[in-house]
Backbone as CSV, one residue per row, in Angstrom:
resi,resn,N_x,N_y,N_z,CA_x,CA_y,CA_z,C_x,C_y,C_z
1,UNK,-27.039,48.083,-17.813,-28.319,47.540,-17.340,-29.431,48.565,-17.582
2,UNK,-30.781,48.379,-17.705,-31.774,48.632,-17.956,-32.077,48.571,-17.180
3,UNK,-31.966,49.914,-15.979,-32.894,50.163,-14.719,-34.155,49.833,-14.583
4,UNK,-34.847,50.794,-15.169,-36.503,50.692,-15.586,-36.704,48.552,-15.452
5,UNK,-36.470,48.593,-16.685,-36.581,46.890,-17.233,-36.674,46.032,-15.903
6,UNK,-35.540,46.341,-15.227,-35.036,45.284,-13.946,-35.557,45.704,-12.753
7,UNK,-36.357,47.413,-12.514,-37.477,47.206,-11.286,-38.815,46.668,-11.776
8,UNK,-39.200,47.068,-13.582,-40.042,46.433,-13.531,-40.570,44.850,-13.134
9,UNK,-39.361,44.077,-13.970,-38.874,42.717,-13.838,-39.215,42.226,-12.039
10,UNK,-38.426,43.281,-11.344,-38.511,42.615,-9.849,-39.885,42.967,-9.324
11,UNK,-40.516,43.894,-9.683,-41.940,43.808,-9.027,-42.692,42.741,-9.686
12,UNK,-42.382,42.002,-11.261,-43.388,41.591,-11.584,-43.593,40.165,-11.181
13,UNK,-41.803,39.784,-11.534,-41.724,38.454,-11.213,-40.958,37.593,-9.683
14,UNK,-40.921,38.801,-8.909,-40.727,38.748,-7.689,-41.392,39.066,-6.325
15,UNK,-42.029,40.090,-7.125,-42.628,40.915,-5.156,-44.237,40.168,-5.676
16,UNK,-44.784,40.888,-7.219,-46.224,40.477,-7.192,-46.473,38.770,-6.709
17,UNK,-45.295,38.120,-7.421,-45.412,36.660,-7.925,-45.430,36.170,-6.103
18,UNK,-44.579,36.937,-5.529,-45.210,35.754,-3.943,-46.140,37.020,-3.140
19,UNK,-47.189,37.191,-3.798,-48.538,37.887,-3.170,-48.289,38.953,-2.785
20,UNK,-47.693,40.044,-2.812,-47.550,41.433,-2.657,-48.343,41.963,-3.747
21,UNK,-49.505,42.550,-3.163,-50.377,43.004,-4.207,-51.057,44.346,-3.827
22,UNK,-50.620,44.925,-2.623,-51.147,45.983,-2.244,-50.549,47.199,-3.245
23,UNK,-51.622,48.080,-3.425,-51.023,49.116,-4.388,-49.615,49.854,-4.170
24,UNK,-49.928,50.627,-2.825,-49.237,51.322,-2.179,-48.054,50.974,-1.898
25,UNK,-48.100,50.082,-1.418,-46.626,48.934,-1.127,-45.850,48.847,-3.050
26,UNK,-46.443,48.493,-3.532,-45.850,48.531,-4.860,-45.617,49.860,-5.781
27,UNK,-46.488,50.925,-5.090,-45.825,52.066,-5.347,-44.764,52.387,-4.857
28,UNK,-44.601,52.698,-3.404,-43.309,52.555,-2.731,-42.125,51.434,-3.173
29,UNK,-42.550,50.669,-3.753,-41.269,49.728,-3.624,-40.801,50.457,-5.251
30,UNK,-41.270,50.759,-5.902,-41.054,51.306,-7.448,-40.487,52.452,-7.252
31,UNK,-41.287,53.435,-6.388,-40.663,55.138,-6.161,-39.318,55.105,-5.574
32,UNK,-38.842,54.125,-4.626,-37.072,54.513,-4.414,-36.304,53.646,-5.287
33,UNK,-35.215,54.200,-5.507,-34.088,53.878,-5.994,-33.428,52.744,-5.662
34,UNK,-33.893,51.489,-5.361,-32.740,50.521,-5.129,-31.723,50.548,-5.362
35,UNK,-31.310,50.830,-6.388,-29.634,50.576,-7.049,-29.055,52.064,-6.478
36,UNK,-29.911,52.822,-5.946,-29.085,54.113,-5.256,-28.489,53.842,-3.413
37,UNK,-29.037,52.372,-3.273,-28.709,52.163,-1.873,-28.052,50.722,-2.149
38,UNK,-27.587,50.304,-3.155,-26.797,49.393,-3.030,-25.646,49.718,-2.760
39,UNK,-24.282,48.633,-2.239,-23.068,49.120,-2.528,-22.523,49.007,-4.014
40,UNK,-21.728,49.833,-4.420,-21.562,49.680,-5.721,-20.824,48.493,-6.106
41,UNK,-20.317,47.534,-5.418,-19.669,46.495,-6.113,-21.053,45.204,-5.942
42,UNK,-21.837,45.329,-5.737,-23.037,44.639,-6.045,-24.070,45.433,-6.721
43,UNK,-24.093,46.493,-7.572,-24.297,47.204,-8.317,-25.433,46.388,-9.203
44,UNK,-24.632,44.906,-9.903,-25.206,44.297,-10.793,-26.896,43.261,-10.473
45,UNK,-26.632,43.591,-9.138,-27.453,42.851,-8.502,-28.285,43.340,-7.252
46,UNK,-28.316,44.709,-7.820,-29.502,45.446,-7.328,-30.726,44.705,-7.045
47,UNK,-31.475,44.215,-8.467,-32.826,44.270,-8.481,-32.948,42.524,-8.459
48,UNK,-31.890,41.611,-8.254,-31.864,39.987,-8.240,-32.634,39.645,-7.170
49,UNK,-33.227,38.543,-6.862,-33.814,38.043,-5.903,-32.893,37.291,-5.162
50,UNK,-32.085,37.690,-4.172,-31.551,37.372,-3.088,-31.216,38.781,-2.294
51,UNK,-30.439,38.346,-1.233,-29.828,39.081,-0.277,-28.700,39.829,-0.918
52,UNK,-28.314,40.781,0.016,-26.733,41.568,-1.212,-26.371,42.215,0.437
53,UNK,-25.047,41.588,0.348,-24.188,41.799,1.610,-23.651,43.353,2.017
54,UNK,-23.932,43.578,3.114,-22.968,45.024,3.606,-22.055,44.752,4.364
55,UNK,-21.693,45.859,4.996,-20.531,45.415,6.003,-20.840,45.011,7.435
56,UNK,-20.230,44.740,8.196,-20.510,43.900,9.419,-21.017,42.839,9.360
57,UNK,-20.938,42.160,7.690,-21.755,40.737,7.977,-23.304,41.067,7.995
58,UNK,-23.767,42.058,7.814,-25.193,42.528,7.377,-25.780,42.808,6.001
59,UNK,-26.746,42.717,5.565,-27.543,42.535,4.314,-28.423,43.368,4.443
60,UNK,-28.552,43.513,3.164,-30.198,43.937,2.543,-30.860,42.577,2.213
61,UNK,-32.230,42.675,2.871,-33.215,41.720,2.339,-33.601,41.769,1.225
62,UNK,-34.190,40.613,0.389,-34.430,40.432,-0.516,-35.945,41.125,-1.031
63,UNK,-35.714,41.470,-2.602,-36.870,42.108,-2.437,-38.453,41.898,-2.018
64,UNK,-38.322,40.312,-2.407,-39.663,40.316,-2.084,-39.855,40.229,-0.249
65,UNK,-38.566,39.895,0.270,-39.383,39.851,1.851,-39.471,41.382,2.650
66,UNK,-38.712,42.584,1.994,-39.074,43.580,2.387,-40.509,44.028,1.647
67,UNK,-41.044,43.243,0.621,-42.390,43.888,0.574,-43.004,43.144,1.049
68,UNK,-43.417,41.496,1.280,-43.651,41.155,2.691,-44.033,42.156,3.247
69,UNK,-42.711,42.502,4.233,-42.729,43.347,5.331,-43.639,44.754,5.557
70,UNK,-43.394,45.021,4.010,-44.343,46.409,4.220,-45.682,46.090,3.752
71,UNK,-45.846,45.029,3.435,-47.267,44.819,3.422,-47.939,44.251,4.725
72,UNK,-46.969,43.519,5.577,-47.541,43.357,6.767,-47.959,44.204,7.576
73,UNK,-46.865,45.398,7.702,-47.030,46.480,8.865,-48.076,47.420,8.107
74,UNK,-48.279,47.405,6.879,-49.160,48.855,5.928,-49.004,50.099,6.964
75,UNK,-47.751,50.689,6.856,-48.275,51.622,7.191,-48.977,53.031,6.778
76,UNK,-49.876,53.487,7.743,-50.392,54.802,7.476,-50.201,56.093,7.065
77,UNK,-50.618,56.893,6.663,-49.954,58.696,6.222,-49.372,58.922,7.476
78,UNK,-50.066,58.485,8.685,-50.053,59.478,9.953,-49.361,58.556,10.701
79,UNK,-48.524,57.166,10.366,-47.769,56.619,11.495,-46.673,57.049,11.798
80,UNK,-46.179,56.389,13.075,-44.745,56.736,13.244,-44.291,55.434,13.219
81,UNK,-42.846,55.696,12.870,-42.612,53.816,12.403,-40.986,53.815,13.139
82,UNK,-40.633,53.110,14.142,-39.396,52.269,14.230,-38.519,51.555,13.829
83,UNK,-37.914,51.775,12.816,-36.879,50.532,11.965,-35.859,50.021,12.620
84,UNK,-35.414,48.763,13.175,-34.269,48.369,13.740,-33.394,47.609,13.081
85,UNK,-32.294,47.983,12.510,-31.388,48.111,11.659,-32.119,48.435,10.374
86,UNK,-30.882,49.840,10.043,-31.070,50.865,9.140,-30.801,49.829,7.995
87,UNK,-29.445,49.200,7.986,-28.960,48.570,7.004,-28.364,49.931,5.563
88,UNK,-28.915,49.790,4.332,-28.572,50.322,3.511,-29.418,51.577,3.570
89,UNK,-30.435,51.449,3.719,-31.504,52.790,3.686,-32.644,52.797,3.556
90,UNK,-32.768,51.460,2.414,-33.393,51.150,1.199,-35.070,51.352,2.024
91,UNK,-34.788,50.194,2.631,-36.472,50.111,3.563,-37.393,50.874,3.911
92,UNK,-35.883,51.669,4.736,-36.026,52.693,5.555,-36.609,54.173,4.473
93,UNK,-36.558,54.126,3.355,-36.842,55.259,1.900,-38.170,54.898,2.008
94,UNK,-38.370,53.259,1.973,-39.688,52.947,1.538,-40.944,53.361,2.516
95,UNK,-40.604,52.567,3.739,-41.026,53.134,5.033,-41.459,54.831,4.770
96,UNK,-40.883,55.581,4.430,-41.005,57.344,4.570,-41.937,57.457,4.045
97,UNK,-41.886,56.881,3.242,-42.695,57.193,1.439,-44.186,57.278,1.703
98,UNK,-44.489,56.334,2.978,-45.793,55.485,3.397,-46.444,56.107,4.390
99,UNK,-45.455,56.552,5.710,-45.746,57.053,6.800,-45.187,58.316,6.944
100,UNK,-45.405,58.853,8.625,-45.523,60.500,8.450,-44.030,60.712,8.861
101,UNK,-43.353,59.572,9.864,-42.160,59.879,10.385,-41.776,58.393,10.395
102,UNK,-40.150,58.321,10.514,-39.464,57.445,10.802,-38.694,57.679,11.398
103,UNK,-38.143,56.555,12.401,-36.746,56.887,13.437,-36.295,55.452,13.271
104,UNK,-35.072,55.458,12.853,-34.240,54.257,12.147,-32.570,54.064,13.124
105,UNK,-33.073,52.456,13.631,-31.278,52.861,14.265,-30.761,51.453,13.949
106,UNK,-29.647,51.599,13.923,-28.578,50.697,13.587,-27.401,50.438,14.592
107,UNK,-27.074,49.228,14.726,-26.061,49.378,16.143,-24.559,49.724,15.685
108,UNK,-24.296,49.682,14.130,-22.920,50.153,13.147,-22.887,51.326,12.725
109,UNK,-22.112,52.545,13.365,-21.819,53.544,12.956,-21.561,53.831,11.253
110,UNK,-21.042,52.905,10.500,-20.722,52.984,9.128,-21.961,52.693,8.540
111,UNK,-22.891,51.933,8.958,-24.035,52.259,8.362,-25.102,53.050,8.282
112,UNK,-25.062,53.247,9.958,-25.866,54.834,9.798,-24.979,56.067,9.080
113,UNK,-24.145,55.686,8.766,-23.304,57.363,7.877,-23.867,56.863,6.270
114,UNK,-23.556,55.756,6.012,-23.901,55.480,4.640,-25.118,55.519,4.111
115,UNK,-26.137,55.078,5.200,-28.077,55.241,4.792,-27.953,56.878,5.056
116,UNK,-27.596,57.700,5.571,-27.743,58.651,5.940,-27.259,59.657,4.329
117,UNK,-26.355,58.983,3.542,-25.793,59.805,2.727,-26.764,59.344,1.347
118,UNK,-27.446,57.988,1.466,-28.332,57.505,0.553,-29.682,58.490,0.906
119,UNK,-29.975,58.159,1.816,-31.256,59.184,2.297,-31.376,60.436,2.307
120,UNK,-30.301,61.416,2.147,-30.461,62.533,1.817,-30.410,62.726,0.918
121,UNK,-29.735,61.817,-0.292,-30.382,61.775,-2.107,-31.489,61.739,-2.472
122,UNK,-31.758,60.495,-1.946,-33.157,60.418,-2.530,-33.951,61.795,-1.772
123,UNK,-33.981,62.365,-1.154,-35.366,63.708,-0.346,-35.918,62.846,0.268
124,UNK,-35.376,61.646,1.382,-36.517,61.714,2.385,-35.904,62.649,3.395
125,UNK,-36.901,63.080,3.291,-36.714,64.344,4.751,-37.804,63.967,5.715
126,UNK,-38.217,62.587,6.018,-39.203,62.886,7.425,-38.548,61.575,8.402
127,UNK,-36.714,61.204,8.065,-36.250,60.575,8.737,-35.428,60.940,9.374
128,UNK,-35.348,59.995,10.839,-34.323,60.251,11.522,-33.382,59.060,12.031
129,UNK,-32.108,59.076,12.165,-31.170,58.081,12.420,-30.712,58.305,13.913
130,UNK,-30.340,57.106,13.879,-29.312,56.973,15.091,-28.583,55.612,15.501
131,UNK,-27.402,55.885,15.865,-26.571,54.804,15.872,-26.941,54.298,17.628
132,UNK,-27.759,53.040,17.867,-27.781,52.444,18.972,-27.908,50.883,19.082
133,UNK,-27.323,50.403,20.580,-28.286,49.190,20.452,-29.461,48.357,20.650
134,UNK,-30.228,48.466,19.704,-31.888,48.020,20.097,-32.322,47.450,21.206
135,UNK,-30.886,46.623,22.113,-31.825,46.083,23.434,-31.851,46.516,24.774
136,UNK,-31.354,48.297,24.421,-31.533,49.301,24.914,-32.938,50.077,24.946
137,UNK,-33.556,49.443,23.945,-34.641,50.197,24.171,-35.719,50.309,25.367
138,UNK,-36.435,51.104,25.396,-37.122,51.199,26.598,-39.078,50.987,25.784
139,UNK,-39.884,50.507,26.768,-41.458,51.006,26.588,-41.892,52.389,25.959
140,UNK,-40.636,53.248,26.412,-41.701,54.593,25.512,-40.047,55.017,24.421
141,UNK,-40.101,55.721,23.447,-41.864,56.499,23.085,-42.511,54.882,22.724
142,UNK,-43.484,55.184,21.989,-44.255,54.178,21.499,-44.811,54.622,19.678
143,UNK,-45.041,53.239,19.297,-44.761,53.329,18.159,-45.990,52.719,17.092
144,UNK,-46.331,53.186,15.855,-47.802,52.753,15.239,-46.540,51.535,14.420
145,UNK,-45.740,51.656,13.992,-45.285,50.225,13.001,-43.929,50.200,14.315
146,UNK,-43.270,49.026,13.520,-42.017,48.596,14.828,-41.398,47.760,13.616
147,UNK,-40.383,47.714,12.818,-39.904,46.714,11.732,-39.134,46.563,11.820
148,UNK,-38.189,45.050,12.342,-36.991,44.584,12.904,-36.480,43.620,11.910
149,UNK,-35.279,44.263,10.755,-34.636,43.827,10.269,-33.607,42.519,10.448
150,UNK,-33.502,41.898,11.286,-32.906,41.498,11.368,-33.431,40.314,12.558
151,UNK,-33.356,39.035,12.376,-33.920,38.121,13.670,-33.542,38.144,14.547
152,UNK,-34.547,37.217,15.107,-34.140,37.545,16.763,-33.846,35.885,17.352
153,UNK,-33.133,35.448,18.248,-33.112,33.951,18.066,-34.732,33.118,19.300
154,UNK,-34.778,34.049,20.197,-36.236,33.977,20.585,-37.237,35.403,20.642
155,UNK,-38.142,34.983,20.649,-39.193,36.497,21.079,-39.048,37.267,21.860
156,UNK,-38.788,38.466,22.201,-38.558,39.264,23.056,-39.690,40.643,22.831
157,UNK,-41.092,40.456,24.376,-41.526,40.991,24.542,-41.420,42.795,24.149
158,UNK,-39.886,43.115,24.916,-40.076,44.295,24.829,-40.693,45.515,23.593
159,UNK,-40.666,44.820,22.512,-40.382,45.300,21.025,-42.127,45.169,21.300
160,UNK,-42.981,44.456,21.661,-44.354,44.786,21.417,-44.838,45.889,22.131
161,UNK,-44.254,46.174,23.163,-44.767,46.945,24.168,-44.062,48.102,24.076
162,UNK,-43.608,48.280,23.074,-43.464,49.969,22.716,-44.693,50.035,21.582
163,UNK,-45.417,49.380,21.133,-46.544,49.825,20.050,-47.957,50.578,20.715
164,UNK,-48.280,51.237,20.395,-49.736,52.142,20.394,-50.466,50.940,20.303
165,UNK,-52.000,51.696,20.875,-52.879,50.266,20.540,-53.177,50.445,18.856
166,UNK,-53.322,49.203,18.431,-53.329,49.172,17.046,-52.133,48.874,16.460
167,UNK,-50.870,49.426,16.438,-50.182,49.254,16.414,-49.482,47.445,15.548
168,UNK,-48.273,47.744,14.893,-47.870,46.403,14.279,-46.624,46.288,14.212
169,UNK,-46.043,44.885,14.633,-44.798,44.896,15.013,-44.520,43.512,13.708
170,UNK,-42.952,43.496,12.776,-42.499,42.649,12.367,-41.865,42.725,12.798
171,UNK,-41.281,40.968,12.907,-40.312,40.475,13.295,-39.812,39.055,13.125
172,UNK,-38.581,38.708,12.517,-38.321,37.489,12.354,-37.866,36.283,13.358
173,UNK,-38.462,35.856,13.968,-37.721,34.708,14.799,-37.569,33.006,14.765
174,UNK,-36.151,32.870,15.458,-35.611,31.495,15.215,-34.486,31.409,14.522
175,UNK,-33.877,30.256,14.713,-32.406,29.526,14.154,-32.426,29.607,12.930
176,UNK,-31.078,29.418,12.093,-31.213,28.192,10.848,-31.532,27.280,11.459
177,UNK,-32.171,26.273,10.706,-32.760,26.743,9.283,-34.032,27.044,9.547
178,UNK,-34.462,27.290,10.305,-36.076,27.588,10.997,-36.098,28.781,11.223
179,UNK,-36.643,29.987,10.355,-36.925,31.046,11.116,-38.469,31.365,10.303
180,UNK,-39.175,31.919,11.257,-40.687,32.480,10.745,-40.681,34.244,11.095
181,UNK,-41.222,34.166,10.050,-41.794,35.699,10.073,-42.856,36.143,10.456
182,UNK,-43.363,37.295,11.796,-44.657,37.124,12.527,-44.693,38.865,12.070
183,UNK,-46.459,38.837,12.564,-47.276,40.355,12.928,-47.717,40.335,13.887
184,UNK,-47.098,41.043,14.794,-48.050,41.178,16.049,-48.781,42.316,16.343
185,UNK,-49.965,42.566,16.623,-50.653,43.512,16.996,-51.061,44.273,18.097
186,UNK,-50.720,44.999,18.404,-51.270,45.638,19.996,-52.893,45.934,19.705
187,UNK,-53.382,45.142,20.337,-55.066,45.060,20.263,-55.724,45.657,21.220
188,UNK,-55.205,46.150,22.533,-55.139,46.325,23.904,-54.408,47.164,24.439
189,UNK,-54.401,47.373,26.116,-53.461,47.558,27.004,-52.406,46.264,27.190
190,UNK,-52.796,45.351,27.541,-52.192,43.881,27.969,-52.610,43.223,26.745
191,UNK,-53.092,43.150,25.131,-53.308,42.137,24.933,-52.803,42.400,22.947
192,UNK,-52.446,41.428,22.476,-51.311,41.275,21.418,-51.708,40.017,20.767
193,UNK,-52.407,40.359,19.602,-52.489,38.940,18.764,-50.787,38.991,17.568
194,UNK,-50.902,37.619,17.659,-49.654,37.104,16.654,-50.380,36.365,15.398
195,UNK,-49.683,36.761,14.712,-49.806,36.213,12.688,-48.481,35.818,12.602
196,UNK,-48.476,34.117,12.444,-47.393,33.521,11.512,-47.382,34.004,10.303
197,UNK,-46.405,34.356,9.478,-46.455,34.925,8.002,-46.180,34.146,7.259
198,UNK,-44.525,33.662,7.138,-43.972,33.326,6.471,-42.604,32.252,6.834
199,UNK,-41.922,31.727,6.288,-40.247,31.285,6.567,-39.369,32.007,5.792
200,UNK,-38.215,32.216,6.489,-36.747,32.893,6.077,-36.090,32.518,6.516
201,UNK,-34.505,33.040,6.075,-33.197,33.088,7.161,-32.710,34.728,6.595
202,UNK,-32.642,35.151,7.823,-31.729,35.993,7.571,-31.043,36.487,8.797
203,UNK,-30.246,37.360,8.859,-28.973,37.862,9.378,-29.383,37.717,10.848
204,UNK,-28.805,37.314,11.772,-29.322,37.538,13.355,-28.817,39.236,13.912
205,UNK,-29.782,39.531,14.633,-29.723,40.466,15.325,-28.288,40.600,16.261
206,UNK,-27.321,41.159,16.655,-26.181,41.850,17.147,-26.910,42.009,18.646
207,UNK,-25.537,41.316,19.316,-25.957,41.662,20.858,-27.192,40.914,21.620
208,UNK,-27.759,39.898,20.793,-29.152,39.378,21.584,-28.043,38.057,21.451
209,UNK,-28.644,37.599,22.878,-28.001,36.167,23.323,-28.769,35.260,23.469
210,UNK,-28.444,34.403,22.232,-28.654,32.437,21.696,-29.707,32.244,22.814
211,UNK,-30.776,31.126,22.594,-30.887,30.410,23.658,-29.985,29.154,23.794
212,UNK,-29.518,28.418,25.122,-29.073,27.394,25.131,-28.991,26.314,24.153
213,UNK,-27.844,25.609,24.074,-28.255,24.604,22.961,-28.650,23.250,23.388
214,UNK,-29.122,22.613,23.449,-29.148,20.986,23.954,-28.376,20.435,24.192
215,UNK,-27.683,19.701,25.215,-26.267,18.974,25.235,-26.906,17.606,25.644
216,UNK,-26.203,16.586,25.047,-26.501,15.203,25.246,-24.897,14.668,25.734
């Protein structure tokens, strides 16, 4: 394969083609290595437009909805950014590239060892890992981006209210086959505008519990 060829290919006819047009974001998505955070038996399908499976039944997103993503949150030289699930790394490279720090956790020990062994290839050095589960988290610290890999099956406050004011939170929520992709903003002390983005499906979040289903 023709590395070069096939990131060019995926920025041109994938990330630009559904409106990812921010520079920066397309620098970052070009400067890491995708195919250095794949697993190698999906090797061939690094740079394809779909999902590419890890273990636990977890994925890497597709390329264009992680640039989506980083075009939603843009983050700053000087942010600090939250990733919830590490997954492969990949994001989490891109994320660095953009902002001043990252703290990335994953609730699968095998994946934080594996982003961890991708991430010290590539030289990001302004990340940090940790193996937890996100609905552990607490209000502080607090955070300028918040990017939650993985859906959620309803909204759950807590994830806004760790953001700084200003601050931007992604996040996917809802069922199959219904899930939307939002931005929420900490505008305030108490107050948080929401941006519908987009539709997806992808992987549900670990440990967050269903809402009820309808019984007739």
């Amino acid at each position: 394969m023709n590395l070069e060829f096939a990131r060019q290919q995926m920025l041109k006819q994938q990330i630009r083609a559904g409106e990812v047009l921010d520079a920066r974001i397309l620098e970052a998505l070009a400067g890491v290595n995708r195919e250095d955070f794949v697993p190698a038996e999906y090797a061939g399908v690094a740079f394809a437009d779909c999902t590419i499976p890890l273990a636990h039944d977890q994925c890497m997103m597709s390329p264009l909805v992680e640039g989506q993503l980083l075009q939603a949150v843009n983050p700053g030289e000087d942010d600090h950014v939250l990733e919830i699930g590490t997954g492969s790394g990949f994001l989490t490279a891109c994320l660095a590239s953009l902002a001043r720090q990252v703290h990335s956790i994953d609730i699968f020990p095998e994946l934080t060892a594996m982003a961890r062994t991708s991430l010290d290839s590539s030289g990001a050095g302004n990340v940090s890992l940790a193996t937890m589960n996100a609905m552990e988290l607490g209000a502080e610290p607090k955070y300028d981006v918040i990017a939650i890999t993985a859906s959620l099956p309803i909204y759950d406050r807590r994830f806004e209210k760790a953001l700084n004011t200003g601050g931007r939170l992604f996040v996917i929520v809802g069922e199959e086959p219904v899930m939307r992709a939002r931005l929420v903003t900490r505008v305030g002390d108490d107050e948080w505008l929401t941006d519908v983005l987009f539709e997806t499906v992808i992987t549900a979040m670990r440990q967050v519990v269903a809402p009820d289903q309808f019984r007739f």
